[in-house]
C-alpha positions, 0 to 999 in steps of 0.5 A: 932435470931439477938436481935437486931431485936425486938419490940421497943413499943407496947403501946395500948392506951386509956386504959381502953376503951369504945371500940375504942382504938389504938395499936402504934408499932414500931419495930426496923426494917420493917417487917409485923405484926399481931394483934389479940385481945382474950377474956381473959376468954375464949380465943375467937378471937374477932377481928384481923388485918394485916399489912406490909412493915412498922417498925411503925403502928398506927392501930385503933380497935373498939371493942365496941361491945363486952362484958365489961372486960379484953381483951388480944391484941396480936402482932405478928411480925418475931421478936417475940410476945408481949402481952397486956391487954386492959380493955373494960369498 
């Protein structure tokens, strides 16, 4: 794998959430990506989305139906994955 091929930000913000929150990624280069948020308890996939042909997103959740606690936020890119927490209040 080139290391110069990687994931610059992944920032999930506001963080903890009521339930809407944005996933910022940008990555050094285009390439399409995944995002999938699991319940961390028991590793359920609560929600997901796709998007491509970019080298930043701005991708808005609303996960405000859910359960409060700590959720995990997945991205998956070519280029690798990165894993965040994000705090359902």
């Amino acid at each position: 794998m080139d290391p110069r091929k990687l994931i610059e930000d992944f920032i999930i913000y506001p963080n903890p959430t009521s339930g809407e929150f944005i996933a910022d990624i940008t990555l050094s280069e285009r390439g399409n990506i995944s995002i999938k948020i699991f319940n961390f308890t028991n590793n359920a996939l609560m929600a997901s989305q796709k998007a491509r042909g970019e080298s930043s997103y701005t991708i808005p959740f609303d996960i405000s139906g859910l359960p409060s606690g700590v959720y995990a936020v997945l991205l998956e890119t070519p280029f690798g994955n990165s894993l965040r927490k994000v705090i359902l209040k």
